[in-house]
C-alpha positions as a Markdown table, in Angstrom:
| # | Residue | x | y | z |
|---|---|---|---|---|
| 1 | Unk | -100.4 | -13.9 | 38.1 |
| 2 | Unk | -98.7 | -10.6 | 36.9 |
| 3 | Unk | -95.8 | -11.0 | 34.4 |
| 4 | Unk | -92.3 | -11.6 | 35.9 |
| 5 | Unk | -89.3 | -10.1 | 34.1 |
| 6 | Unk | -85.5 | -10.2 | 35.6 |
| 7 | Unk | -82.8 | -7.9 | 34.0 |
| 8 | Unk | -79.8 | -9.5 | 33.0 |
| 9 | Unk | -76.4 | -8.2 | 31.6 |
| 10 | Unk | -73.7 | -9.7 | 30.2 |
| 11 | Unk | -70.5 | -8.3 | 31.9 |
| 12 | Unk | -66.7 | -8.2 | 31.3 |
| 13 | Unk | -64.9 | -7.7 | 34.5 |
| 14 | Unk | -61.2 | -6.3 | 35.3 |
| 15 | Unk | -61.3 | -4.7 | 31.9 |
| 16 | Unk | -62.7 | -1.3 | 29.6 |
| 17 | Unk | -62.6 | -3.3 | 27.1 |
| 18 | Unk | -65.2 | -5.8 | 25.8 |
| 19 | Unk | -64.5 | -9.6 | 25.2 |
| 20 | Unk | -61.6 | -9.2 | 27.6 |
| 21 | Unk | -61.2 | -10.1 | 31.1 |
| 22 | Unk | -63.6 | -12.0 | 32.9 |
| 23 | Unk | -66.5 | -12.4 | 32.5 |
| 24 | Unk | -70.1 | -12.6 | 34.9 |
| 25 | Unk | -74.0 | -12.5 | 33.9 |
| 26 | Unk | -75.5 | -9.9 | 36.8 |
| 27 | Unk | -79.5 | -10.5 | 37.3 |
| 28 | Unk | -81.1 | -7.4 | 38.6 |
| 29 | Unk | -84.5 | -7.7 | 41.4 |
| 30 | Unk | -83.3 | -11.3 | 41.9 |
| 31 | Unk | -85.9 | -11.4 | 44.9 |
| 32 | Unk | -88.8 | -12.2 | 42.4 |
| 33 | Unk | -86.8 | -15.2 | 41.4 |
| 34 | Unk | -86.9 | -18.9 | 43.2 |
| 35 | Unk | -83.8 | -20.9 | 44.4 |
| 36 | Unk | -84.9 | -23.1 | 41.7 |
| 37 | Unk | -85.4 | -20.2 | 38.9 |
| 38 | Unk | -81.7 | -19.0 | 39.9 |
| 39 | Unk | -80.6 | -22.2 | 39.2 |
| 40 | Unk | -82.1 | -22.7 | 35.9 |
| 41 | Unk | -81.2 | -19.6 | 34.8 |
| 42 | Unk | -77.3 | -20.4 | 35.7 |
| 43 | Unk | -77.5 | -23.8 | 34.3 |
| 44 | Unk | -78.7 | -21.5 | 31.3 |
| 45 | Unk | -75.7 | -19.3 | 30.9 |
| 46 | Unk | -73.6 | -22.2 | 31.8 |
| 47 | Unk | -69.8 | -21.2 | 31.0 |
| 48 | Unk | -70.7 | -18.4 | 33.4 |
| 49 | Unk | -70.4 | -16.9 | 36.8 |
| 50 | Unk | -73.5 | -15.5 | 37.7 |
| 51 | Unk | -74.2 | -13.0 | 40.2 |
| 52 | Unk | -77.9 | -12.6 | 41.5 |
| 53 | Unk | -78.8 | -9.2 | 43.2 |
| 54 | Unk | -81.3 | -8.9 | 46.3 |
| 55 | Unk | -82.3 | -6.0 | 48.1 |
| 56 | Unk | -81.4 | -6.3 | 52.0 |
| 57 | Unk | -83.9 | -7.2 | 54.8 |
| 58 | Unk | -81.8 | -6.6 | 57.5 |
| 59 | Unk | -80.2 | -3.1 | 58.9 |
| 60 | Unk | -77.1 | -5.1 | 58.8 |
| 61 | Unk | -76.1 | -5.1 | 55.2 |
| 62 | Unk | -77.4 | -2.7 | 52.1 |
| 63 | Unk | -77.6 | -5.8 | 49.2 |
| 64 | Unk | -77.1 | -9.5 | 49.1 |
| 65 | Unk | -75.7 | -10.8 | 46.1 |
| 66 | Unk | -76.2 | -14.5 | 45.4 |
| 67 | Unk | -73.0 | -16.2 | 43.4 |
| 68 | Unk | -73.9 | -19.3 | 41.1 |
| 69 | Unk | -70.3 | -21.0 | 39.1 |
| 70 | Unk | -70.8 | -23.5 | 36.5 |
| 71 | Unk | -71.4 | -26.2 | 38.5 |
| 72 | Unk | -73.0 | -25.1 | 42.1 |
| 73 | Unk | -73.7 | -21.9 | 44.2 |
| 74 | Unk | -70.7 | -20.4 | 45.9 |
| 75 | Unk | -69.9 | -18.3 | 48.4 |
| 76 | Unk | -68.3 | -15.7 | 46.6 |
| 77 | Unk | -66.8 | -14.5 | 43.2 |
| 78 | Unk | -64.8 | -11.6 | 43.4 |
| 79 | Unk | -65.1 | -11.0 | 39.7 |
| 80 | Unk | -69.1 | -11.3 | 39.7 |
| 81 | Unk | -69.0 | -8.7 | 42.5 |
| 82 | Unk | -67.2 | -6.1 | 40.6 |
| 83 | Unk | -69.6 | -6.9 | 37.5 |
| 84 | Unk | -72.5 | -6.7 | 40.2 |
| 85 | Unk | -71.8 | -3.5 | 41.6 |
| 86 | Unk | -71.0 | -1.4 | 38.4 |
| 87 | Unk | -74.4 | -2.3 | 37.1 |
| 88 | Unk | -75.8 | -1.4 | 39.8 |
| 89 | Unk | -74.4 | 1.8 | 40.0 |
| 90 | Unk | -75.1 | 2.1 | 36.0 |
| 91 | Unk | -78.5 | 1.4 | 36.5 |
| 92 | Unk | -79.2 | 3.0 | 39.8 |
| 93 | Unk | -76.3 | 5.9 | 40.2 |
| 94 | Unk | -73.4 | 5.5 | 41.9 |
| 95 | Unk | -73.9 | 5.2 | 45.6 |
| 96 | Unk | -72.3 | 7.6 | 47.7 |
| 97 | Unk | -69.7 | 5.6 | 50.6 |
| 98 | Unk | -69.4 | 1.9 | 50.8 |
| 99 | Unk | -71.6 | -0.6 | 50.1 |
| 100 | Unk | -72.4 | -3.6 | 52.8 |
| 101 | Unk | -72.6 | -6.6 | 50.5 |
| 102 | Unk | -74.1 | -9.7 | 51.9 |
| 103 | Unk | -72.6 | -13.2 | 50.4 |
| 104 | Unk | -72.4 | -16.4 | 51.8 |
| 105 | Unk | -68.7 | -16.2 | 53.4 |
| 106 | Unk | -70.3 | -13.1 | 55.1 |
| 107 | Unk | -70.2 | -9.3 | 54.8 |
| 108 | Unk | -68.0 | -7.4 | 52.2 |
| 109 | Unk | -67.4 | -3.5 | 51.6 |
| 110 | Unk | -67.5 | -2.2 | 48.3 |
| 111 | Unk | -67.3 | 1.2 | 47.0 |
| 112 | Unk | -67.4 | 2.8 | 43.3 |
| 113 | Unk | -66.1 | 5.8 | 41.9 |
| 114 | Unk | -65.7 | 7.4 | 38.8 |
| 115 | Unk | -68.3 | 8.9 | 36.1 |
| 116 | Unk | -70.1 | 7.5 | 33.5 |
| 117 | Unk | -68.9 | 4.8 | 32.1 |
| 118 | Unk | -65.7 | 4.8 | 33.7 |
| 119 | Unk | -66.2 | 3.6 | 36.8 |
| 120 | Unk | -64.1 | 1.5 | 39.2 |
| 121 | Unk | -65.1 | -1.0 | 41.8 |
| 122 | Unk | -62.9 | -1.6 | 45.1 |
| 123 | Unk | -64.0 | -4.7 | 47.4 |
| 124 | Unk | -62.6 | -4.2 | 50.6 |
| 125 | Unk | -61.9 | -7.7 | 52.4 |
| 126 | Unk | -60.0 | -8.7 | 55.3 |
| 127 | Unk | -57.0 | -11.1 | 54.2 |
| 128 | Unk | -56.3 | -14.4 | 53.9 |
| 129 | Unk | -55.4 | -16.8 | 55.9 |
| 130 | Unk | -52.4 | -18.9 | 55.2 |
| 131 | Unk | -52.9 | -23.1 | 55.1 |
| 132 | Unk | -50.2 | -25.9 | 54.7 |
| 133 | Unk | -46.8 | -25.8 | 52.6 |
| 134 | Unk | -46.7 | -28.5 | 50.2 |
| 135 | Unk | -42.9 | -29.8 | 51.4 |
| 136 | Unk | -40.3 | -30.7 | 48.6 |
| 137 | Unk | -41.1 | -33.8 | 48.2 |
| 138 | Unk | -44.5 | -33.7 | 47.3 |
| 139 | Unk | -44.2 | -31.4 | 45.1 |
| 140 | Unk | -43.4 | -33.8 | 41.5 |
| 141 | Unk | -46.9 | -34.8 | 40.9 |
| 142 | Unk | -48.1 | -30.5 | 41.1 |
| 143 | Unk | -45.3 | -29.8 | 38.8 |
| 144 | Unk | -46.3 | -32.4 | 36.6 |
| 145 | Unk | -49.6 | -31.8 | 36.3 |
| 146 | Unk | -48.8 | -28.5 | 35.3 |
| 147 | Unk | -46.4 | -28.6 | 33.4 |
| 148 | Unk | -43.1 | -27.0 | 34.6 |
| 149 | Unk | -39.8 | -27.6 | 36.2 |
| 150 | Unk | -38.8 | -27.3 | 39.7 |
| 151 | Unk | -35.8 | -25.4 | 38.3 |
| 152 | Unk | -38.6 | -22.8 | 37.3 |
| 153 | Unk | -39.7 | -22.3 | 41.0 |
| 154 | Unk | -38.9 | -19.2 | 42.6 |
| 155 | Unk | -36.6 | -19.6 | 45.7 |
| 156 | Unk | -38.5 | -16.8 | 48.0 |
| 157 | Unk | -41.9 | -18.4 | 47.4 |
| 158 | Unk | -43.0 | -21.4 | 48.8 |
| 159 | Unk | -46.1 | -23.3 | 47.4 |
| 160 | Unk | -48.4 | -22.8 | 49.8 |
| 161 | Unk | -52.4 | -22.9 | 50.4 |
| 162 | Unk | -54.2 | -19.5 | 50.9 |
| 163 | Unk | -57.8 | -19.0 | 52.0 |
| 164 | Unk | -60.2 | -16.4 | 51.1 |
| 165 | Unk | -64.0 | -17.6 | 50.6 |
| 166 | Unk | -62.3 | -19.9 | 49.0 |
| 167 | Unk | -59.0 | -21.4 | 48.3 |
| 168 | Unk | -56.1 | -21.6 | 45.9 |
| 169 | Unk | -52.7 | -23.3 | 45.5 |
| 170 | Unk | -49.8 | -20.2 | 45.4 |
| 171 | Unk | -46.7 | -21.2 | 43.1 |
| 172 | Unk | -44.2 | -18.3 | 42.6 |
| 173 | Unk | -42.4 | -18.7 | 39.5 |
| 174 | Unk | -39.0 | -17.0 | 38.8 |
| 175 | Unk | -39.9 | -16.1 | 35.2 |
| 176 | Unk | -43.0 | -14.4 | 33.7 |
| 177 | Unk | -41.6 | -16.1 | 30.4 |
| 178 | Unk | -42.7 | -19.8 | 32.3 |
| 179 | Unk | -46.3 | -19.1 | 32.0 |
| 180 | Unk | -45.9 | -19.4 | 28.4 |
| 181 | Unk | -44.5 | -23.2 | 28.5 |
| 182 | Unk | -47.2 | -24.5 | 30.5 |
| 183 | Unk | -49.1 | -27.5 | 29.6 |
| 184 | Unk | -51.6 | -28.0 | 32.7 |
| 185 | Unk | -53.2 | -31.6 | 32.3 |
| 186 | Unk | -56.8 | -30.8 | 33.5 |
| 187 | Unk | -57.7 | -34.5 | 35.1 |
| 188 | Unk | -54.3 | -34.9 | 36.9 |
| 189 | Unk | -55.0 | -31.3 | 38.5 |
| 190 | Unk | -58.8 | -32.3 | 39.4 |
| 191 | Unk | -57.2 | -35.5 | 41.2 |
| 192 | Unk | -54.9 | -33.7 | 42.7 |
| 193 | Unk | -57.3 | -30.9 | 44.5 |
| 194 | Unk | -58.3 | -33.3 | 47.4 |
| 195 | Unk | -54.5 | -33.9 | 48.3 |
| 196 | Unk | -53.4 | -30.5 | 48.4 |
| 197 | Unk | -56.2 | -28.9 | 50.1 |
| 198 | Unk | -57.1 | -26.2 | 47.3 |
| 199 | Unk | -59.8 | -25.8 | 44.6 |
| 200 | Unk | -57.7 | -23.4 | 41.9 |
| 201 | Unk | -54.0 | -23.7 | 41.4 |
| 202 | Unk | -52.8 | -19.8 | 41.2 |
| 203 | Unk | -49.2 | -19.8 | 39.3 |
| 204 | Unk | -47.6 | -16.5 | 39.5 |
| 205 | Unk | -44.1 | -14.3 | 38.6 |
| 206 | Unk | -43.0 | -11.2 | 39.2 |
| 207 | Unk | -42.2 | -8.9 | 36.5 |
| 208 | Unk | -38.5 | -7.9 | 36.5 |
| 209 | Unk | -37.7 | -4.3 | 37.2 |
| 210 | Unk | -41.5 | -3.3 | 37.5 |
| 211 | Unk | -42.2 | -0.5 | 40.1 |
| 212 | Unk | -44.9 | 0.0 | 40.9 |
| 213 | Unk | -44.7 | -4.2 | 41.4 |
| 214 | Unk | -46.4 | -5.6 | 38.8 |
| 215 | Unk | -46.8 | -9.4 | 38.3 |
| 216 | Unk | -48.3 | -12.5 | 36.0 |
| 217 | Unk | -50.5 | -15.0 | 36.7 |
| 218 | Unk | -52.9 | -18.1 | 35.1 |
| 219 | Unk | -55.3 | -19.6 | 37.6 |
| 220 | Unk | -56.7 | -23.1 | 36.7 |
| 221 | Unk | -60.0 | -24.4 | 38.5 |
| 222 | Unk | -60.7 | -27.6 | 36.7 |
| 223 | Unk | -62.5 | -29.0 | 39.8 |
| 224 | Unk | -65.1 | -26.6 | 39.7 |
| 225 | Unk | -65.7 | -26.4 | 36.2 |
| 226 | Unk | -63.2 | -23.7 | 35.1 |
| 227 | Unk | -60.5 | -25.2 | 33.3 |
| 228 | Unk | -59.0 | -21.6 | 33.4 |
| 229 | Unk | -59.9 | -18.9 | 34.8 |
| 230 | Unk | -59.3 | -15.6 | 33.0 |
| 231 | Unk | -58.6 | -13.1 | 36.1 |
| 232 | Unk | -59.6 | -13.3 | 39.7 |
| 233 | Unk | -59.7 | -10.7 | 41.7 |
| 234 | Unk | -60.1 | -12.8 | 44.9 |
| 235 | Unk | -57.1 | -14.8 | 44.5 |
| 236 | Unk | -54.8 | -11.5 | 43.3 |
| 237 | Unk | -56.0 | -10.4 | 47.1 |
| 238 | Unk | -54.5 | -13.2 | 48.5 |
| 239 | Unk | -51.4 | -12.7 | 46.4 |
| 240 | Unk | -51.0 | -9.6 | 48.0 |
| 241 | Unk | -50.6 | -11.2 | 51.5 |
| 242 | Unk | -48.6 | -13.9 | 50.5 |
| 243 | Unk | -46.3 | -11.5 | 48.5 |
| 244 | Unk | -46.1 | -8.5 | 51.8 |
| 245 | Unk | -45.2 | -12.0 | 54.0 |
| 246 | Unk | -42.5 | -13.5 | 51.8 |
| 247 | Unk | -40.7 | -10.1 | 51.6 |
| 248 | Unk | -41.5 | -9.9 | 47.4 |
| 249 | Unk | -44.1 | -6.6 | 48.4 |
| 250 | Unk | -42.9 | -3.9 | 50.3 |
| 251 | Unk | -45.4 | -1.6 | 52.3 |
| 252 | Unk | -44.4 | 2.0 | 52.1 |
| 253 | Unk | -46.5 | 4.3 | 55.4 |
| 254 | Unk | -48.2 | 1.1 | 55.9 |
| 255 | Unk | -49.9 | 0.3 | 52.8 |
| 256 | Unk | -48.6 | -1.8 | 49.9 |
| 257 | Unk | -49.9 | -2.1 | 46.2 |
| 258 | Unk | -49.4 | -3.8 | 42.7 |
| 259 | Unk | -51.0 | -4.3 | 39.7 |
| 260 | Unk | -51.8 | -7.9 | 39.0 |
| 261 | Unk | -52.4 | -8.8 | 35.0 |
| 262 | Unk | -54.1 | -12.3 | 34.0 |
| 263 | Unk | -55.8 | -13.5 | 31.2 |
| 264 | Unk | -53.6 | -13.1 | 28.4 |
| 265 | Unk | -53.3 | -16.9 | 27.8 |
| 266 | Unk | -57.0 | -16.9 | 26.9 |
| 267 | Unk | -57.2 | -14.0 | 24.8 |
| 268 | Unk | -58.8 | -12.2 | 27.5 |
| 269 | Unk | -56.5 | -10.3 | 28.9 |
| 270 | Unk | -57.3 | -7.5 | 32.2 |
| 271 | Unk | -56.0 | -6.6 | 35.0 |
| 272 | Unk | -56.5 | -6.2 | 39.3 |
| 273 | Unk | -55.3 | -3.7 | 41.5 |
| 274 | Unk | -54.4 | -4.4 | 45.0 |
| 275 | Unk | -53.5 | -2.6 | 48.0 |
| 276 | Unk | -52.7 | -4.3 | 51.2 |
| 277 | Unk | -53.0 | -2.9 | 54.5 |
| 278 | Unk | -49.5 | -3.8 | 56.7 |
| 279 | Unk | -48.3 | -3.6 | 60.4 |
| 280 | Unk | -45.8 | -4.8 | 61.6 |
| 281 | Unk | -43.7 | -4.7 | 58.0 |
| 282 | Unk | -45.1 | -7.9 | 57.0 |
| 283 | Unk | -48.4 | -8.6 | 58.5 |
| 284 | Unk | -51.4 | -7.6 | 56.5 |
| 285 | Unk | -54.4 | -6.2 | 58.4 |
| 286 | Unk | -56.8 | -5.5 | 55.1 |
| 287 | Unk | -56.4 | -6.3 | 51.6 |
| 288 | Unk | -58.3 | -4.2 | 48.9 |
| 289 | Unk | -59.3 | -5.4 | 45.3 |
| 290 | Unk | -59.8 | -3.1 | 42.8 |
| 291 | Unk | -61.1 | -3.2 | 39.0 |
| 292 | Unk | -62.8 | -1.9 | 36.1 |
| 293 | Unk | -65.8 | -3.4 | 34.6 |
| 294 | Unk | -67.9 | -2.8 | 31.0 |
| 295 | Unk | -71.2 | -4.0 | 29.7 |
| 296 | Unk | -71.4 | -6.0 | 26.8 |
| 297 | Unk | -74.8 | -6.7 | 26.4 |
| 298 | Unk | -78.1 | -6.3 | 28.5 |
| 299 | Unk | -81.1 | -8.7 | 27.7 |
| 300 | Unk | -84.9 | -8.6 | 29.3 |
| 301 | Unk | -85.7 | -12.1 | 30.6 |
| 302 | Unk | -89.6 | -12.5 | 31.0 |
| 303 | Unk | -90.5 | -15.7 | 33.9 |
């Protein structure tokens, strides 16, 4: 039997600058690996998204791309993607238009641009949909769990489920400087998943005064292994619809845009850029998810 060797590269995602950001493993020629060897590999690298990259057999997309978190496969990381497709266009040129991306919550459209090393990778997604408010009432044992005070809420943004290959809790803060008292209690916020219908509780403020709008988050995903998560580009996209519907994001000749920064409470600070799509004033019709992306290391994996 020939020697097998898979390509892998350590990548820092929504960043230019190494150890910041998120971070993704991207394997290269993933078809020449089993469902079992992908698994092993990510159990491997555990701490780790990893995103596994397969040529297309079908005129309907140009590359599948295989997402593996901590703990199980998933359908999509948006943070991964953005790793995969700058490698790919490091390692293969830039491709010229959009890419059809193949995942498991269906087809995606990226696109790069840029030179050298400076590239930058949009996914282009169609929003998300909203789920249930958690009322009032129900809110104590969220608040708890994460430490903060229902004075610190923001008026114009209820907390409210949003859906996008997967799905997140939304709390709007009215204070960047709130992020910075927060004491989330891990095992309360795992128990609590099941009863509020999310995976990843997203806690968010605006930034007084910015313009362009710029905000702050922290993201914690206990449930799925990521106590918490350094930047997400998914959930900043579903920001970006629940921001344009609550009247915090204005859309100016029908498009709307901010500049989302996370990370900073793990030392790995980055940042997303969205643009939504809007009719209607308030109604998004496409989101689009934007970052930079930098290789720390690559490393030659023989099978």
């Amino acid at each position: 039997m020939p020697d097998r060797k898979c390509r892998l590269f350590h990548v820092d995602a929504f960043t230019r600058d190494r150890f910041c950001g998120n971070p993704a493993v991207v394997v290269l020629d993933a078809e020449i690996l089993s469902d079992d060897e992908m698994r092993r590999i990510a159990r491997e690298v555990a701490g780790q998204d990893v995103a596994f990259v397969l040529g297309s057999d079908s005129p309907d997309y140009d590359v599948e791309v295989r997402f593996f978190s901590p703990r199980r496969e998933v359908a999509f990381i948006g943070h991964a993607t953005v790793a995969a497709h700058y490698v790919r266009a490091i390692a293969h040129g830039v491709p010229k238009g959009k890419v059809r991306q193949k995942s498991g919550s269906g087809i995606y459209e990226v696109e790069v641009k840029g030179r050298g090393q400076a590239l930058r990778v949009s996914i282009h997604q169609s929003p998300a949909t909203f789920g249930p408010v958690v009322p009032e009432e129900r809110r104590g044992p969220v608040l708890d769990a994460l430490g903060i005070s229902s004075a610190s809420l923001h008026p114009a943004c209820p907390m409210q489920v949003m859906s996008r290959a997967n799905s997140r809790l939304l709390i709007g803060l009215q204070s960047p400087e709130t992020l910075e008292t927060m004491r989330p209690d891990m095992e309360a916020l795992v128990h609590l998943t099941p009863n509020v219908g999310a995976d990843g509780f997203f806690v968010f403020a605006v930034v007084p005064g910015s313009d362009p709008l710029t905000t702050e988050a922290r993201m914690f995903c206990p449930v799925i292994g990521v106590p918490e998560d350094p930047v997400s580009g998914n959930a900043h996209g579903m920001l970006g619809v629940y921001l344009l519907s609550n009247g915090l994001l204005a859309a100016e000749d029908g498009k709307a845009r901010f500049t989302g920064h996370q990370g900073r409470f793990v030392d790995r600070p980055g940042k997303v850029d969205v643009e939504v799509a809007a009719a209607a004033g308030k109604r998004a019709t496409s989101v689009k998810v934007t970052g930079d992306a930098v290789i720390v290391f690559e490393a030659e994996l023989p099978l």
